[in-house]
N, CA, C and O atoms as CSV, one atom per row, in Angstrom:
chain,resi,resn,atom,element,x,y,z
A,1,UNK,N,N,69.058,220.540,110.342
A,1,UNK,CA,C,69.895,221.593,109.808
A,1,UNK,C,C,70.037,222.685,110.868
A,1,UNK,O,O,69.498,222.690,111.974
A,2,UNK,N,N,70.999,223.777,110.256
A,2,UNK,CA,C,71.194,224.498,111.721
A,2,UNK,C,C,70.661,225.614,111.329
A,2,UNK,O,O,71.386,226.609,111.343
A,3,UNK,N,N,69.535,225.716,110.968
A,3,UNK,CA,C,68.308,227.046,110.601
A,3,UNK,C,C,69.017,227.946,109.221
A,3,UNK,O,O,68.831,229.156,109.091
A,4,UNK,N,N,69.989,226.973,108.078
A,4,UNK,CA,C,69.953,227.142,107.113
A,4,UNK,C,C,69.049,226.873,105.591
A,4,UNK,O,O,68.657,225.892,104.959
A,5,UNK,N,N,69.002,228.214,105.464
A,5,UNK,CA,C,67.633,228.255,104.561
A,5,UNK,C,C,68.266,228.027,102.959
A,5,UNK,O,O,69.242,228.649,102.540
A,6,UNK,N,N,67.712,227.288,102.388
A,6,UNK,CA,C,68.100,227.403,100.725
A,6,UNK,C,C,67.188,227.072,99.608
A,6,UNK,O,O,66.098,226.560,99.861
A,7,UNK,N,N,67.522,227.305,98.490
A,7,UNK,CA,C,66.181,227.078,97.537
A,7,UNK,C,C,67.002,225.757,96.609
A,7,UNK,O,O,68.185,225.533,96.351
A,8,UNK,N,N,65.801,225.109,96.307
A,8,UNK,CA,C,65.702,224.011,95.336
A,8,UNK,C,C,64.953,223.868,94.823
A,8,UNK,O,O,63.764,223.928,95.138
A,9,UNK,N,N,65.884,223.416,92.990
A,9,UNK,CA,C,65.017,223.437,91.985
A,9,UNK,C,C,63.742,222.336,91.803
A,9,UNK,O,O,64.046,221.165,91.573
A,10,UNK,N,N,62.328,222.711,91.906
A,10,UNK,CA,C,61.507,221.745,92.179
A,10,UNK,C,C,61.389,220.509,90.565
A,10,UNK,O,O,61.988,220.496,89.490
A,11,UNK,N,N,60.168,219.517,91.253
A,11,UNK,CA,C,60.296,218.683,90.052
A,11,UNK,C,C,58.868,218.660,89.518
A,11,UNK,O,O,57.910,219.126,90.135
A,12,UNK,N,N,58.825,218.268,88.707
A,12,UNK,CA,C,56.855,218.158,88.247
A,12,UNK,C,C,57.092,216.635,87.785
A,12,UNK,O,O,57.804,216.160,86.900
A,13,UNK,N,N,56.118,215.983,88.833
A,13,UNK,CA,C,56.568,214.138,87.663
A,13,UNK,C,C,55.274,214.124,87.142
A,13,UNK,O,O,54.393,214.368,87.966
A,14,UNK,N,N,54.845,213.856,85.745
A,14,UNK,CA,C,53.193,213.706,84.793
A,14,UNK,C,C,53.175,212.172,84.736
A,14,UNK,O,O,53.971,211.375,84.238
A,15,UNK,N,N,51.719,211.960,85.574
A,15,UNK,CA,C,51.770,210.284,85.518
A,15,UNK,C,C,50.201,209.863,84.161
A,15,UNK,O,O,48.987,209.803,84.355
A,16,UNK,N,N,50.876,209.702,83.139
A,16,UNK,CA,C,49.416,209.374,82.300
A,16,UNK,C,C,48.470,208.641,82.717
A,16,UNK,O,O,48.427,208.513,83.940
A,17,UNK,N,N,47.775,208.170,82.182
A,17,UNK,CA,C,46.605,207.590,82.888
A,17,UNK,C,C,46.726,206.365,82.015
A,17,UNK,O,O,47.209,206.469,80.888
A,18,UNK,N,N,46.320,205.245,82.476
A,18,UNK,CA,C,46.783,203.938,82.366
A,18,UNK,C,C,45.637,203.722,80.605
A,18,UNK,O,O,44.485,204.064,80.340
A,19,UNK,N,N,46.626,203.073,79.871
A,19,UNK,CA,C,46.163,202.669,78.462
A,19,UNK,C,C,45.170,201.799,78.517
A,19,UNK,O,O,45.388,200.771,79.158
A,20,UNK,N,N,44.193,201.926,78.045
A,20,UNK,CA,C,42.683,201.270,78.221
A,20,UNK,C,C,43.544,199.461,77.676
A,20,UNK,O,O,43.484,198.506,78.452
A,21,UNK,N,N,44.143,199.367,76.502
A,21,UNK,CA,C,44.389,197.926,75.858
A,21,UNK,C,C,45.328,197.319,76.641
A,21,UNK,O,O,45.576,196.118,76.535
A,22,UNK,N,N,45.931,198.121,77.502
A,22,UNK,CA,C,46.591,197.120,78.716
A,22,UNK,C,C,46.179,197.091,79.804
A,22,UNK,O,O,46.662,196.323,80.637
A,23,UNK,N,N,45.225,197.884,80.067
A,23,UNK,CA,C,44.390,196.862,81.057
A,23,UNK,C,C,43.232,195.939,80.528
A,23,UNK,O,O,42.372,195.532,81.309
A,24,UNK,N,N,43.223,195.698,79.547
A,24,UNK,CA,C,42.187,194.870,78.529
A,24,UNK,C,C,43.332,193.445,78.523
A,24,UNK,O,O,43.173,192.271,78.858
A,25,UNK,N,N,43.822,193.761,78.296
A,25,UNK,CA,C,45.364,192.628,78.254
A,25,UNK,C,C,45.898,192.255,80.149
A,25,UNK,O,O,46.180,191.072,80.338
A,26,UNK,N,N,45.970,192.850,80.941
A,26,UNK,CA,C,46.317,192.313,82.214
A,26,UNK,C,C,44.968,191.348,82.506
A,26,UNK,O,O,44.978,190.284,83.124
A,27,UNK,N,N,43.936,191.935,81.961
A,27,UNK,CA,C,42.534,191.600,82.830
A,27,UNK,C,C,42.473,190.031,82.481
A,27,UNK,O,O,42.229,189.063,83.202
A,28,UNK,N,N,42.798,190.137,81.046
A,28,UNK,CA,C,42.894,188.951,80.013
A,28,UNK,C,C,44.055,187.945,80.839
A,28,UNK,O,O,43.561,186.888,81.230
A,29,UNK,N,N,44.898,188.054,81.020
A,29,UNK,CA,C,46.084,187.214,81.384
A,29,UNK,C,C,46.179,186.595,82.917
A,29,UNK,O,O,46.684,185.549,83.324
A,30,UNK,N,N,45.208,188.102,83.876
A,30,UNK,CA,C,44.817,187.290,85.056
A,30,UNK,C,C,44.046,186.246,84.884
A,30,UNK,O,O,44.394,185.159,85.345
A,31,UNK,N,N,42.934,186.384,84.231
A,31,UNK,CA,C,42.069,185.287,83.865
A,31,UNK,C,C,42.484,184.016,83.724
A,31,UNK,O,O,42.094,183.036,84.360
A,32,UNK,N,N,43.719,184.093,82.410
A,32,UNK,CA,C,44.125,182.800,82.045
A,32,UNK,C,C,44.745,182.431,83.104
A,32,UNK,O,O,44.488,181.229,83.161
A,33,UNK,N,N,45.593,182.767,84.246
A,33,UNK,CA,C,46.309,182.631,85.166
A,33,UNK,C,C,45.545,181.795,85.982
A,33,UNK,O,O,46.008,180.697,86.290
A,34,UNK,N,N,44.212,182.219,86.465
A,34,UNK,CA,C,43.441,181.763,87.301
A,34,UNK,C,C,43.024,180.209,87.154
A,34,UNK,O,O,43.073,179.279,87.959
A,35,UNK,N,N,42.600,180.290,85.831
A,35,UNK,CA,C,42.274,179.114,84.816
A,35,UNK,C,C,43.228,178.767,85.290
A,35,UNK,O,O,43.252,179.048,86.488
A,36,UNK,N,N,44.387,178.091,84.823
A,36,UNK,CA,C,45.524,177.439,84.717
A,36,UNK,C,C,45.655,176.765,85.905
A,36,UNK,O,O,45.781,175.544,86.004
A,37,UNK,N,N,45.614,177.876,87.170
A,37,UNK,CA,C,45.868,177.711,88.522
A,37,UNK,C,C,45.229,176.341,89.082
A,37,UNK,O,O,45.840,175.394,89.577
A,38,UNK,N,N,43.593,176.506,88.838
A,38,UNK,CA,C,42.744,175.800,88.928
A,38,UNK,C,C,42.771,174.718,88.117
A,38,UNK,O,O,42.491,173.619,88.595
A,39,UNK,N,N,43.186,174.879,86.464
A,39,UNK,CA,C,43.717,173.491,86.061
A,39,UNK,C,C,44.818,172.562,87.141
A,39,UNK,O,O,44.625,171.569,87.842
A,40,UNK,N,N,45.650,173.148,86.964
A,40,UNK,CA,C,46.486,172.448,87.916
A,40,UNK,C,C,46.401,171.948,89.250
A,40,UNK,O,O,47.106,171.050,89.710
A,41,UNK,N,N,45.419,172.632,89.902
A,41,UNK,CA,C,45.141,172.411,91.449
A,41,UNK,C,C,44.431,170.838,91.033
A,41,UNK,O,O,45.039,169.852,91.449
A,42,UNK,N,N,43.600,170.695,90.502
A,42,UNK,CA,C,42.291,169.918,90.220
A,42,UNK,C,C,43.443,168.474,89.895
A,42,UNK,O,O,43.547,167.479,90.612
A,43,UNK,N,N,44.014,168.687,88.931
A,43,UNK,CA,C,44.689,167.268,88.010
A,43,UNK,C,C,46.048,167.136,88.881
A,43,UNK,O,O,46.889,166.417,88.341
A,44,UNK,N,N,46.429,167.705,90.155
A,44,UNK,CA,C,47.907,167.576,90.957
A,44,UNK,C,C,47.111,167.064,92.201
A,44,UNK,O,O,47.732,166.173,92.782
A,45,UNK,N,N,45.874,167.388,92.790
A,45,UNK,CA,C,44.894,167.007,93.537
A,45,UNK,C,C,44.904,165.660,93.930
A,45,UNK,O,O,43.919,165.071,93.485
A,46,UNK,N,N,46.100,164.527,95.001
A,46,UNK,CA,C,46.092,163.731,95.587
A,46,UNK,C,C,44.500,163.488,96.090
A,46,UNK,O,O,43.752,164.218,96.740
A,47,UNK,N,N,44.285,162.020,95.455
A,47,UNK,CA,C,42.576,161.599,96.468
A,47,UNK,C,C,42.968,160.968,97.082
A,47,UNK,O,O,44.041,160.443,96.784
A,48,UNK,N,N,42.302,160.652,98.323
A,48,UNK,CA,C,42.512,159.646,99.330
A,48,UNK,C,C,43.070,158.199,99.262
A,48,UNK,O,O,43.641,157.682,100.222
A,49,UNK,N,N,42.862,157.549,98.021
A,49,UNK,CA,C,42.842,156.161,97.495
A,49,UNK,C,C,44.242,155.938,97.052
A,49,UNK,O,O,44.817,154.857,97.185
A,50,UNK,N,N,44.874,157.204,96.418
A,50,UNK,CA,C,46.156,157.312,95.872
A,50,UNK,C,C,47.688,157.068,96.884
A,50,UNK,O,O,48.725,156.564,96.454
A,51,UNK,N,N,47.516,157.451,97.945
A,51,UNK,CA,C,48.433,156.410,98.634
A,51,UNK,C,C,48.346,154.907,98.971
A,51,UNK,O,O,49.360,154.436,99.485
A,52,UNK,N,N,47.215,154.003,98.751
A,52,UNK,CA,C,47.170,153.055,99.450
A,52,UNK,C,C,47.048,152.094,97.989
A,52,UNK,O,O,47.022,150.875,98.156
A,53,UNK,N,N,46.996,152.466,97.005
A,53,UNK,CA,C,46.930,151.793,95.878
A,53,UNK,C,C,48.533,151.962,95.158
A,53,UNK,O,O,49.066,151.160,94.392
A,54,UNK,N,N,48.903,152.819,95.495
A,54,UNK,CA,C,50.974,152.822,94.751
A,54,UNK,C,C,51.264,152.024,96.303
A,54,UNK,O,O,52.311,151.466,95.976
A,55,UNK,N,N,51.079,151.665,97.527
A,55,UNK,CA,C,51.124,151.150,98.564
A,55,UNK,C,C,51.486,149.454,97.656
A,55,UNK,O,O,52.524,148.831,97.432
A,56,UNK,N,N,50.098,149.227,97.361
A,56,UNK,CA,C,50.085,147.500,96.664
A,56,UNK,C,C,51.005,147.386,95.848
A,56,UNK,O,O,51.441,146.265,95.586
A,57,UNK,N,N,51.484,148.446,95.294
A,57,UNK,CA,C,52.596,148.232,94.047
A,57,UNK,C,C,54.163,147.767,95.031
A,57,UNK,O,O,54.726,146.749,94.629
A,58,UNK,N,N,54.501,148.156,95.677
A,58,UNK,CA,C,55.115,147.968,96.535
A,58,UNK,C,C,55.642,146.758,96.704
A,58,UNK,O,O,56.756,146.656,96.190
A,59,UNK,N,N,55.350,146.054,97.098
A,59,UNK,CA,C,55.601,144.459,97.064
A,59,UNK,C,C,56.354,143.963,95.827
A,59,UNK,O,O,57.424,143.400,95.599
A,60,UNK,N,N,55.811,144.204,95.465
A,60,UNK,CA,C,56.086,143.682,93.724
A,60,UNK,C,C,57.378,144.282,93.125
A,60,UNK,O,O,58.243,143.601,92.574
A,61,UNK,N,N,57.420,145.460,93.265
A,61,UNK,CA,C,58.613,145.948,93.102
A,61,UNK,C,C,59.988,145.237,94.025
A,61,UNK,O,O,61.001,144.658,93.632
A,62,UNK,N,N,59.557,145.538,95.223
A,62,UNK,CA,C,60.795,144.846,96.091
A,62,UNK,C,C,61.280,143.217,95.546
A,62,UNK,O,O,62.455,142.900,95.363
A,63,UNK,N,N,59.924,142.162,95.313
A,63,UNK,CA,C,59.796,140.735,94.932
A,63,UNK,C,C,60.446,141.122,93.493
A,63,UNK,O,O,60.625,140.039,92.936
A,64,UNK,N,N,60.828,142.038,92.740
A,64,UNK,CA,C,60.778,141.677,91.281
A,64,UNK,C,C,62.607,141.769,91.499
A,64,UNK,O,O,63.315,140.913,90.969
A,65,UNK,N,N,63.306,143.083,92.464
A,65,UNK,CA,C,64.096,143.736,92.921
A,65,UNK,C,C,65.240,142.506,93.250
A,65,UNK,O,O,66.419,142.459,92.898
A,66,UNK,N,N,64.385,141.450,94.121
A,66,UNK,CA,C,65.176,140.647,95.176
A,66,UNK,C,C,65.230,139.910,93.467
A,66,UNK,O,O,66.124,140.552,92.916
A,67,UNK,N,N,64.837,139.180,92.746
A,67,UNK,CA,C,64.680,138.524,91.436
A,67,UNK,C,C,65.816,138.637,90.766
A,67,UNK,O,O,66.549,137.754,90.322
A,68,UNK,N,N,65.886,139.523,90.735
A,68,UNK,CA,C,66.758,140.433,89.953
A,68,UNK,C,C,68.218,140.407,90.344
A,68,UNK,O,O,69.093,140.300,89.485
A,69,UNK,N,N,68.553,140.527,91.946
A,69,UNK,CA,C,69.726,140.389,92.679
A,69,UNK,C,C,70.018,139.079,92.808
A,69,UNK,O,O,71.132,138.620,93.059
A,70,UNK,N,N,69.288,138.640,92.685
A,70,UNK,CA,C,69.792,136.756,93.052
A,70,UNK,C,C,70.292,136.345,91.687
A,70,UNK,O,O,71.196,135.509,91.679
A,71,UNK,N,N,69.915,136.730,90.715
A,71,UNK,CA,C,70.404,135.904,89.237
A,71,UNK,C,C,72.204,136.136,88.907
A,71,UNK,O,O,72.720,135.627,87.913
């Protein structure tokens, strides 16, 4: 500015203080979140064995495939 001075009307913002039953309720819902997370990690959890066993299926499909095209 060019050393113009002026007044403005100020603001007051009042921030309450956070409701005890919703953070009783976030605390609650992270939880289940976590749970869940970990359900899912565990039962989506590829083991080692699981590619090489849908691997054997393989064959069979193609042999049932070609079966199928020839009739």
């Amino acid at each position: 500015m060019d050393g113009i001075e002026a007044s403005v009307p100020s603001v007051v913002f009042r921030i309450p203080p956070p409701d005890p039953r919703l953070a009783s309720f976030l605390s609650r819902l992270h939880n289940q979140f976590e749970k869940l997370r970990k359900l899912w990690d565990r039962t989506h959890h590829l083991s080692p064995t699981t590619p090489t066993s849908s691997m054997r299926h393989v064959p069979s499909w193609c042999a049932s495939s070609r079966r199928a095209g020839s009739s």
